[in-house]
Jmol script that loads the backbone (N, CA, C; Angstrom):
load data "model"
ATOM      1  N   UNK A   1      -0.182  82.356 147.779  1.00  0.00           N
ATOM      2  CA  UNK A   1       0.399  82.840 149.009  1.00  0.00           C
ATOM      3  C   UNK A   1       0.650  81.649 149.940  1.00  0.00           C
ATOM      4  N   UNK A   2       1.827  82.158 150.871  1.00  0.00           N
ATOM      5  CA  UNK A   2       2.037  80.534 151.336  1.00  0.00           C
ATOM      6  C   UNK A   2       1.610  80.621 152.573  1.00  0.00           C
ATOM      7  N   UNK A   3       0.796  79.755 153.298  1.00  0.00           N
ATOM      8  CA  UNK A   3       0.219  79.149 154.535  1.00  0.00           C
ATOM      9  C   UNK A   3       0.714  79.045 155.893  1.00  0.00           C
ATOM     10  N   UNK A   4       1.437  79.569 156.803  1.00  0.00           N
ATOM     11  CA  UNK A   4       2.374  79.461 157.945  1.00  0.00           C
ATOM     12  C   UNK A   4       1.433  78.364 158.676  1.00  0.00           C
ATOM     13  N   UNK A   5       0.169  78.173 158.920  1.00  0.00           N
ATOM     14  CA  UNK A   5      -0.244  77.073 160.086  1.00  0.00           C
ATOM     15  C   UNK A   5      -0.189  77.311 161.078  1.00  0.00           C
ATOM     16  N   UNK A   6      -0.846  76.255 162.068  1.00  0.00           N
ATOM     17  CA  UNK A   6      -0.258  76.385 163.430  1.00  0.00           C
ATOM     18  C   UNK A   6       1.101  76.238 164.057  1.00  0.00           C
ATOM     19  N   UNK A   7       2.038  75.582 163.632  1.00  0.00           N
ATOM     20  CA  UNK A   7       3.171  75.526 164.346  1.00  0.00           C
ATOM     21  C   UNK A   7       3.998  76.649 163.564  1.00  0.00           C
ATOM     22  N   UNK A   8       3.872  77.110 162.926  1.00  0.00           N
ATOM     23  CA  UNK A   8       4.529  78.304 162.344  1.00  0.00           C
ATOM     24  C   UNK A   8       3.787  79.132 163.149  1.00  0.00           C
ATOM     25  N   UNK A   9       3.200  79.459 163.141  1.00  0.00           N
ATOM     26  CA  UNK A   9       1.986  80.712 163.785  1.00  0.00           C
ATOM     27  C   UNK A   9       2.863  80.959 165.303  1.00  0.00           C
ATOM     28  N   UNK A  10       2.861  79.110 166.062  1.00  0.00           N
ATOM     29  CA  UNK A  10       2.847  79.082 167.208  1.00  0.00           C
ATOM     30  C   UNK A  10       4.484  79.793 167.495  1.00  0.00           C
ATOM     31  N   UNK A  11       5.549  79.495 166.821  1.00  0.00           N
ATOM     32  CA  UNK A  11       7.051  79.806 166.652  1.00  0.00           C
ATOM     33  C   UNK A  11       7.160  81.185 166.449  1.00  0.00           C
ATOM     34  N   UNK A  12       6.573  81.744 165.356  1.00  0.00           N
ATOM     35  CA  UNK A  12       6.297  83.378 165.554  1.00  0.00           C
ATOM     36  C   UNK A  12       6.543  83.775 166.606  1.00  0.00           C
ATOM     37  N   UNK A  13       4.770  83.600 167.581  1.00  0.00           N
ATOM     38  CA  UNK A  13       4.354  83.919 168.595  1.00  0.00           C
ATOM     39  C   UNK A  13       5.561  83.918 169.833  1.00  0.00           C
ATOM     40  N   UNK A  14       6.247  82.668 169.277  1.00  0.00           N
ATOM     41  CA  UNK A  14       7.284  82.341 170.931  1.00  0.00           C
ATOM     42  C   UNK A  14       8.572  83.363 170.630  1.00  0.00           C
ATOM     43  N   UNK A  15       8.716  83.788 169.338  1.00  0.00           N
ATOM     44  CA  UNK A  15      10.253  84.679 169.039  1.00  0.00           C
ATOM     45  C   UNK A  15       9.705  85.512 169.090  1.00  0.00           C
ATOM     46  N   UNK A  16       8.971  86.305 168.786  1.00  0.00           N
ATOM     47  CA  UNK A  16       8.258  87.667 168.836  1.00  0.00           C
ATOM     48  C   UNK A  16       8.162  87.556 170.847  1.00  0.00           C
ATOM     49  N   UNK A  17       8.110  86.919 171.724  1.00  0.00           N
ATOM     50  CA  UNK A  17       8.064  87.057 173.218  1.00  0.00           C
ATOM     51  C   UNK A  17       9.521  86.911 173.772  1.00  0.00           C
ATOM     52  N   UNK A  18      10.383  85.838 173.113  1.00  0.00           N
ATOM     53  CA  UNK A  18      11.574  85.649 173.518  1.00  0.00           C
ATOM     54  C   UNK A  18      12.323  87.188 173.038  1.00  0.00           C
ATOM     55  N   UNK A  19      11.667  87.496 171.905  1.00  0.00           N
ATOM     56  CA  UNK A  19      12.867  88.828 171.534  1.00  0.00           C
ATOM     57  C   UNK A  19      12.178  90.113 172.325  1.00  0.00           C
ATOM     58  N   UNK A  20      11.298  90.199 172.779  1.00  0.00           N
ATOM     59  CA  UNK A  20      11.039  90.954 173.894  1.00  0.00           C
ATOM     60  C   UNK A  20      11.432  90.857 175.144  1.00  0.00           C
ATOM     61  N   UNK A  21      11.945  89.865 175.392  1.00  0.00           N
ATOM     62  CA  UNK A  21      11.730  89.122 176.742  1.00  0.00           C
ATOM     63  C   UNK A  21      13.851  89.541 177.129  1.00  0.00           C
ATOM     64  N   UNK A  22      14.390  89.241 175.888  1.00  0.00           N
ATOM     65  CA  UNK A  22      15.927  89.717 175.696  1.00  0.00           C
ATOM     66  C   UNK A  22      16.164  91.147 175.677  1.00  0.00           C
ATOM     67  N   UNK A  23      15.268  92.187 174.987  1.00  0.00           N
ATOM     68  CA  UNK A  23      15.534  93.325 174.997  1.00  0.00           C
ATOM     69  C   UNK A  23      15.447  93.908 176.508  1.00  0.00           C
ATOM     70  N   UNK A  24      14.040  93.223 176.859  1.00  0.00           N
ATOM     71  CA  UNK A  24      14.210  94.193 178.332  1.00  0.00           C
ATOM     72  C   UNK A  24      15.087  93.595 179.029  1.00  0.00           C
ATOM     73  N   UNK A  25      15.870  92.129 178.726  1.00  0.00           N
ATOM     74  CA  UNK A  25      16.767  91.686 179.806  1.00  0.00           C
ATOM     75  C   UNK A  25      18.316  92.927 179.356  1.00  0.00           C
ATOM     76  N   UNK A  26      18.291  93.434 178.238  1.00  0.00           N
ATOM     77  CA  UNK A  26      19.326  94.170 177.993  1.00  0.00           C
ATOM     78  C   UNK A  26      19.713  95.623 178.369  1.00  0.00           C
ATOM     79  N   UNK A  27      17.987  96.056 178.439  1.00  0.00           N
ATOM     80  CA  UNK A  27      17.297  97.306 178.525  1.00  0.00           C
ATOM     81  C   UNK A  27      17.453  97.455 180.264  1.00  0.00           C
ATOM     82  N   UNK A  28      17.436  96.372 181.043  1.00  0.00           N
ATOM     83  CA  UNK A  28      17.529  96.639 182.461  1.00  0.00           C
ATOM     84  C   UNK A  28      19.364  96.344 182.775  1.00  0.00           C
ATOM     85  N   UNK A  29      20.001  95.634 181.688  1.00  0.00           N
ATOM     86  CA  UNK A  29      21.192  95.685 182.607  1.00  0.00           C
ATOM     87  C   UNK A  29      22.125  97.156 181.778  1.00  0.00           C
ATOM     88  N   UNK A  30      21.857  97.786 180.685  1.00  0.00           N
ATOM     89  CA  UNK A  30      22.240  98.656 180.312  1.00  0.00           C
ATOM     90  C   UNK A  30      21.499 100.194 181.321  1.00  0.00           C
ATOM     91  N   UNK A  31      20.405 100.166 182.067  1.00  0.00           N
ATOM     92  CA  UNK A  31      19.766 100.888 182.394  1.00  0.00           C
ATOM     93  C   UNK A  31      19.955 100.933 183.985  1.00  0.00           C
ATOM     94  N   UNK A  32      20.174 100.049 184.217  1.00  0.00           N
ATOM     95  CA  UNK A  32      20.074 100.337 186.131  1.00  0.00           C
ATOM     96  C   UNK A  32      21.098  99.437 186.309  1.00  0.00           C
ATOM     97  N   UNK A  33      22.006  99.788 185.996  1.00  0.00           N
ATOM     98  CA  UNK A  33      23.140  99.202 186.415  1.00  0.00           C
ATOM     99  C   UNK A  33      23.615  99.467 188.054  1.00  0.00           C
ATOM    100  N   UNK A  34      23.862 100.978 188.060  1.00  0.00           N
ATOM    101  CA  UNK A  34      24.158 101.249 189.226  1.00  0.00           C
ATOM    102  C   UNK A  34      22.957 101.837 190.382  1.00  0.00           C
ATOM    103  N   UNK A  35      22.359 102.336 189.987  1.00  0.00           N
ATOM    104  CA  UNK A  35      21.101 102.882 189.779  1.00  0.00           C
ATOM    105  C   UNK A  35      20.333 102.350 191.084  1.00  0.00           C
ATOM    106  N   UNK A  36      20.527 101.257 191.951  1.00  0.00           N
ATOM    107  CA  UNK A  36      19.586 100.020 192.620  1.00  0.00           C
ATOM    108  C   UNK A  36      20.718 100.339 194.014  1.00  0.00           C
ATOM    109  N   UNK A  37      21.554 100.683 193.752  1.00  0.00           N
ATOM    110  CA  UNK A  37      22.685 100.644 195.422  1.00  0.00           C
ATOM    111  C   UNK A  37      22.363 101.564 196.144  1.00  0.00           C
ATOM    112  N   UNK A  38      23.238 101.467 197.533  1.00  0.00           N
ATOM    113  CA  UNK A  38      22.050 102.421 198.139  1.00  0.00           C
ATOM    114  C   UNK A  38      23.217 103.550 198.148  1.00  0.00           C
ATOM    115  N   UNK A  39      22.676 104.122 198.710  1.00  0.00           N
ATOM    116  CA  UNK A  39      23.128 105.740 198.584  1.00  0.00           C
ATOM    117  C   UNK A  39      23.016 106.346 200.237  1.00  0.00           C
ATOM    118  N   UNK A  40      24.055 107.072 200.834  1.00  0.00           N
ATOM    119  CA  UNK A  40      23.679 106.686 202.216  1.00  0.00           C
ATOM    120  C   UNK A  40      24.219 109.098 201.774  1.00  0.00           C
ATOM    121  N   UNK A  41      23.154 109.817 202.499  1.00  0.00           N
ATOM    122  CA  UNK A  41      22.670 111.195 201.739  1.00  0.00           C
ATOM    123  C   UNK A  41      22.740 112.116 202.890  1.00  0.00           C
ATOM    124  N   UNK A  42      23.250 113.508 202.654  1.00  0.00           N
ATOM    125  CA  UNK A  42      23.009 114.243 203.751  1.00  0.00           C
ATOM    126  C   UNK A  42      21.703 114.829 203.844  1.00  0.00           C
ATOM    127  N   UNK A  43      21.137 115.369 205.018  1.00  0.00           N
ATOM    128  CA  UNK A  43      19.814 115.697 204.699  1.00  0.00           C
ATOM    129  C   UNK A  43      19.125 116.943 203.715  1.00  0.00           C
ATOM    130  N   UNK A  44      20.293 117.771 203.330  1.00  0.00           N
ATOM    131  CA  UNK A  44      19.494 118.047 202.369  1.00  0.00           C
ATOM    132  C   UNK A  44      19.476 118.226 200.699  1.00  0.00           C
ATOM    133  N   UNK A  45      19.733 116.489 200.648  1.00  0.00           N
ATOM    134  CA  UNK A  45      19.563 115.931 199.387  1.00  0.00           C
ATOM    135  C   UNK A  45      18.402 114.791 199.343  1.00  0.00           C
ATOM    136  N   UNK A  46      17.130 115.049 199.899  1.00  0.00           N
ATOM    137  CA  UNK A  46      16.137 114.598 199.266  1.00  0.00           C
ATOM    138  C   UNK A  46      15.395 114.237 198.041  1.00  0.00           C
ATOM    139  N   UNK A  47      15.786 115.513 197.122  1.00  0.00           N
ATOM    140  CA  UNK A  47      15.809 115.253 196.231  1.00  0.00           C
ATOM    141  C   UNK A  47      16.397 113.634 195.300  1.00  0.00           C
ATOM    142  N   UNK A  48      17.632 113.733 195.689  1.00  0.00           N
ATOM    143  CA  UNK A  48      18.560 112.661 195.145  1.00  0.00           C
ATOM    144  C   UNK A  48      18.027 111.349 195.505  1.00  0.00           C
ATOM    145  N   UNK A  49      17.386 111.055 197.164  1.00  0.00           N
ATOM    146  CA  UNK A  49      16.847 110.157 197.663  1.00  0.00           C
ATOM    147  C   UNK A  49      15.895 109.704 196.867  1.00  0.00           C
ATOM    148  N   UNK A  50      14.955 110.851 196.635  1.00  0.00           N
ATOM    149  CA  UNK A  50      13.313 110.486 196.017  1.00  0.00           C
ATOM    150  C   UNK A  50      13.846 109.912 194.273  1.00  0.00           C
ATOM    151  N   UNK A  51      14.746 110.318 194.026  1.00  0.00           N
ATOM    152  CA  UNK A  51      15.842 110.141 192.230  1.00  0.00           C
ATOM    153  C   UNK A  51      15.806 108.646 192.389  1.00  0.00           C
ATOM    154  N   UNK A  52      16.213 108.309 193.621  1.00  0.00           N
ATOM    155  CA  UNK A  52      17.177 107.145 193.627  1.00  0.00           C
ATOM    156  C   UNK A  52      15.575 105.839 193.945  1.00  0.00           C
ATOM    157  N   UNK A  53      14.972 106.810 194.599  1.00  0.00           N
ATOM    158  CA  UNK A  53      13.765 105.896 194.854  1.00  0.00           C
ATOM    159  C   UNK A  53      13.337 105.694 193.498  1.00  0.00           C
ATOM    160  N   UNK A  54      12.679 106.566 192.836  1.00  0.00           N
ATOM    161  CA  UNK A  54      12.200 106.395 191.679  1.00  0.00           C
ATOM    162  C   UNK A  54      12.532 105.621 190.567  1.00  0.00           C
ATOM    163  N   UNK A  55      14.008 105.560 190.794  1.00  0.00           N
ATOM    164  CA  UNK A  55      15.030 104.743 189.860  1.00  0.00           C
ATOM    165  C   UNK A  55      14.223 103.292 190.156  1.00  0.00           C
ATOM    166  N   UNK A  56      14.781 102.717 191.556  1.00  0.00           N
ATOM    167  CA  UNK A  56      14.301 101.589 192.248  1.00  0.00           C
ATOM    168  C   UNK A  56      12.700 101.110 191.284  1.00  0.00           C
ATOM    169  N   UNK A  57      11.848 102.168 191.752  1.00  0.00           N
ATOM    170  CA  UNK A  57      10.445 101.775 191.347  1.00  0.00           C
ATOM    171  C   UNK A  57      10.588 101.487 189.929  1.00  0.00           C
ATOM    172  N   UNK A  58      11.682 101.724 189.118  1.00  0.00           N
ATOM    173  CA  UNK A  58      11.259 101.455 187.897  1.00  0.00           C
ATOM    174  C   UNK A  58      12.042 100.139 187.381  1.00  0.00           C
ATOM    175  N   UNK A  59      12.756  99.859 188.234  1.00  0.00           N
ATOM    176  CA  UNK A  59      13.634  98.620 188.135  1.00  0.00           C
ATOM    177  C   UNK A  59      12.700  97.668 188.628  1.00  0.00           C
ATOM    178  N   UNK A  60      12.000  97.903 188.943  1.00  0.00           N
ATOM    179  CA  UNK A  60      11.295  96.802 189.857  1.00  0.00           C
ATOM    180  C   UNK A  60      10.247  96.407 188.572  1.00  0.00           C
ATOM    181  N   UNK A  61       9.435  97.502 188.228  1.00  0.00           N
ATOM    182  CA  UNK A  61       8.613  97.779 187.118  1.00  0.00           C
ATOM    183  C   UNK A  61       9.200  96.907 186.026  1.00  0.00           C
ATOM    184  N   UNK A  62      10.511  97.010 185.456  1.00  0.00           N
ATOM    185  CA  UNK A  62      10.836  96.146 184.357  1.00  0.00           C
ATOM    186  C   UNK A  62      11.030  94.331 184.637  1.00  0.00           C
ATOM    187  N   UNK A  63      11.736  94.535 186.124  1.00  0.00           N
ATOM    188  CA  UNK A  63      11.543  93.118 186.820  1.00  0.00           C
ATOM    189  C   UNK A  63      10.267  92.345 186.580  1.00  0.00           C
ATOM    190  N   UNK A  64       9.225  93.117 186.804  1.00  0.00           N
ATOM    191  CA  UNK A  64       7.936  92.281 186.587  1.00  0.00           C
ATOM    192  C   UNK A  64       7.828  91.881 185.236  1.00  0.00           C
ATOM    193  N   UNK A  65       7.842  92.502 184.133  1.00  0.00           N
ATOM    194  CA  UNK A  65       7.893  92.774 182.894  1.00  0.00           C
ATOM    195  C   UNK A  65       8.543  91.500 182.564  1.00  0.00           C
ATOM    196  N   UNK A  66       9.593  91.625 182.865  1.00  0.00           N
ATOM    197  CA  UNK A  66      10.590  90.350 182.400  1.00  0.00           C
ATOM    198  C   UNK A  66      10.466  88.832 183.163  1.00  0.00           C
ATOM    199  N   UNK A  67       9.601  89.187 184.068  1.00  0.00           N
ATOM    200  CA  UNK A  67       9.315  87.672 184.715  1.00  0.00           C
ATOM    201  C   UNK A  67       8.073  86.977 183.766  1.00  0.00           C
ATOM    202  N   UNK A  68       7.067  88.244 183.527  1.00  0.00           N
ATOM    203  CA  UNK A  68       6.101  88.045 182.405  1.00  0.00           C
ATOM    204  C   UNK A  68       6.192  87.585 181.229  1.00  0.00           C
ATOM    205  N   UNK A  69       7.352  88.000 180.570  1.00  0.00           N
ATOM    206  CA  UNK A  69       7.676  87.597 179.729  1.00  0.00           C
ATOM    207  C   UNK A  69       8.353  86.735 178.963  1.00  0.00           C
ATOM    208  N   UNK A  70       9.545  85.972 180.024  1.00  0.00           N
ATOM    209  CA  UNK A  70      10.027  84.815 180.262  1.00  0.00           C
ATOM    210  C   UNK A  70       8.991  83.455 180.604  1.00  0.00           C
ATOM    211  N   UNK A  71       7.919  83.882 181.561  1.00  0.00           N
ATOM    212  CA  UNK A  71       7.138  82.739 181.809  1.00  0.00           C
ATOM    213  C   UNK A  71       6.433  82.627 180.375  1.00  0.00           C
ATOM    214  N   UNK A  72       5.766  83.563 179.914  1.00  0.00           N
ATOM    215  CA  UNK A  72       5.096  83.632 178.434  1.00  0.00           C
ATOM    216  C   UNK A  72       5.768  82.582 177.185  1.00  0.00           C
ATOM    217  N   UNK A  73       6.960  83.054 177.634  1.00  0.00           N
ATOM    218  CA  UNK A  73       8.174  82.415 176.486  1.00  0.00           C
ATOM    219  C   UNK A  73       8.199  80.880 176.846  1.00  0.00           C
ATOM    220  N   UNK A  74       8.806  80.677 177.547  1.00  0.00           N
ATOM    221  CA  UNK A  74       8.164  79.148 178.249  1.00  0.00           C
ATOM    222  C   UNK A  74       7.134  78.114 177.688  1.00  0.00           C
ATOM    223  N   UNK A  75       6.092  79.024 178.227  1.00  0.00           N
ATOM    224  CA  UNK A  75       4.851  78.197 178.092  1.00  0.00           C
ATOM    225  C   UNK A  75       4.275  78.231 176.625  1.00  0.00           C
ATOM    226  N   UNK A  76       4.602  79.138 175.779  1.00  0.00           N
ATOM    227  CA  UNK A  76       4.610  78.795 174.120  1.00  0.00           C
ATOM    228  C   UNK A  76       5.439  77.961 174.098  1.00  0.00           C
ATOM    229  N   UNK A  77       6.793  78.153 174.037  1.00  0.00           N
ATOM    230  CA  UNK A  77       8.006  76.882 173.800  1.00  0.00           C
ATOM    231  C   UNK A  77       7.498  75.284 174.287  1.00  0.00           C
ATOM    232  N   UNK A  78       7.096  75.063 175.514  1.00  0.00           N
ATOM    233  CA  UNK A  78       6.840  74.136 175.928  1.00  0.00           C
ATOM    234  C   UNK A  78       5.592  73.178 174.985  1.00  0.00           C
ATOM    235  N   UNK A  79       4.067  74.413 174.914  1.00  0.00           N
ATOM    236  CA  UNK A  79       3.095  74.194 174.075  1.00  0.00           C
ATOM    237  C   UNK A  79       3.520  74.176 172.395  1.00  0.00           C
ATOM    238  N   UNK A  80       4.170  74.713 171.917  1.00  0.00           N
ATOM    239  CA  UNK A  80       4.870  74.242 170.439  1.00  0.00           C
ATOM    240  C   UNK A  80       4.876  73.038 170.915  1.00  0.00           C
ATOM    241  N   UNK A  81       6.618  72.541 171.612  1.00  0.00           N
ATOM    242  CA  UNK A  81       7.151  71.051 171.366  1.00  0.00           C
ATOM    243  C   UNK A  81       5.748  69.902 171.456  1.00  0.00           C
ATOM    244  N   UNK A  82       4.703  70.728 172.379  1.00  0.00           N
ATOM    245  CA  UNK A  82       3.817  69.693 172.789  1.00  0.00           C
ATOM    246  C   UNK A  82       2.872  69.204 171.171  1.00  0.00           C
ATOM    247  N   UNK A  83       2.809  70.491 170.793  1.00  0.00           N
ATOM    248  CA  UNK A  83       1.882  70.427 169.675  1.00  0.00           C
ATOM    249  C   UNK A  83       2.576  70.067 168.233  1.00  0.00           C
ATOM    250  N   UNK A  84       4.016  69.959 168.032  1.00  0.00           N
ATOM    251  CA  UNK A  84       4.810  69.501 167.564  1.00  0.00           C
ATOM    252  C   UNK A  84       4.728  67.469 167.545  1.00  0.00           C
ATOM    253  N   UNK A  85       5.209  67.435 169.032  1.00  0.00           N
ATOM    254  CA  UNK A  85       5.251  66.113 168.919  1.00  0.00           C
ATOM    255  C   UNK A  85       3.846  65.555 168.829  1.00  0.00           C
ATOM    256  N   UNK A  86       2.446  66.022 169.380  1.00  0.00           N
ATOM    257  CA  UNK A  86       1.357  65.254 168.886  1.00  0.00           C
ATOM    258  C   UNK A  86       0.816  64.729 167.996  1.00  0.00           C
ATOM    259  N   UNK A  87       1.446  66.091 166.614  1.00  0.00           N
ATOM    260  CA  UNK A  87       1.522  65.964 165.024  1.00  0.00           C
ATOM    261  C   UNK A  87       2.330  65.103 165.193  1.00  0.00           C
ATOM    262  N   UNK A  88       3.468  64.549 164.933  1.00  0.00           N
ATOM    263  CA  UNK A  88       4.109  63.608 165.042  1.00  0.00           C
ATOM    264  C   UNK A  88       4.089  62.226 165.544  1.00  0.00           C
ATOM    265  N   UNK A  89       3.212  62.179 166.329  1.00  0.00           N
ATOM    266  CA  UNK A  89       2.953  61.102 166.711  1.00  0.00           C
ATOM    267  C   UNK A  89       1.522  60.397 166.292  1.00  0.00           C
ATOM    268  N   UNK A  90       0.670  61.380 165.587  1.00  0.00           N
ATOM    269  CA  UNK A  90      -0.443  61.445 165.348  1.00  0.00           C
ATOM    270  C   UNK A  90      -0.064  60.904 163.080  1.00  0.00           C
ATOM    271  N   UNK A  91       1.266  61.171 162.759  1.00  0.00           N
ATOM    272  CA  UNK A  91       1.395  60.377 161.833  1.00  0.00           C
ATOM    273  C   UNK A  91       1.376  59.514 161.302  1.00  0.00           C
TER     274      UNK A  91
END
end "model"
wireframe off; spacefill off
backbone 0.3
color backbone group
């Protein structure tokens, strides 16, 4: 059976976050596209208000998500090249 290692392991780890990290960037612009504008309502469409709020709260919700997950992506990418070039230099 063949051996992946650490820098295989570590590359996994960073595409398995980057391809998360793309879906929800796809998942929020296919999803709340319009969804975030404001909406100016007669009063008795509360309903629609509290819709439109809720929308908001969940846009916001994936916002975090994707800041998480971008920084994640990063800081593997960065820690690979690091652990990349140490092997390398350590030759």
């Amino acid at each position: 059976m063949h051996r992946v290692g650490l820098l295989g392991t570590m590359l996994i780890v960073w595409a398995v976050l980057t391809g998360a990290w793309i879906v929800l960037l796809i998942y929020r612009s296919v999803r709340m596209t319009d969804e975030s504008e404001q909406l100016f309502l007669a009063r008795g469409e509360e309903s629609l208000a509290r819709e439109q709020q809720e929308a908001i709260h969940k846009e916001q919700r994936v916002g975090a998500w994707l800041y998480a997950f971008g920084v994640a992506s990063i800081v593997m990418l960065v820690s690979t090249l690091g652990v990349w070039i140490w092997r390398g230099l350590g030759a």
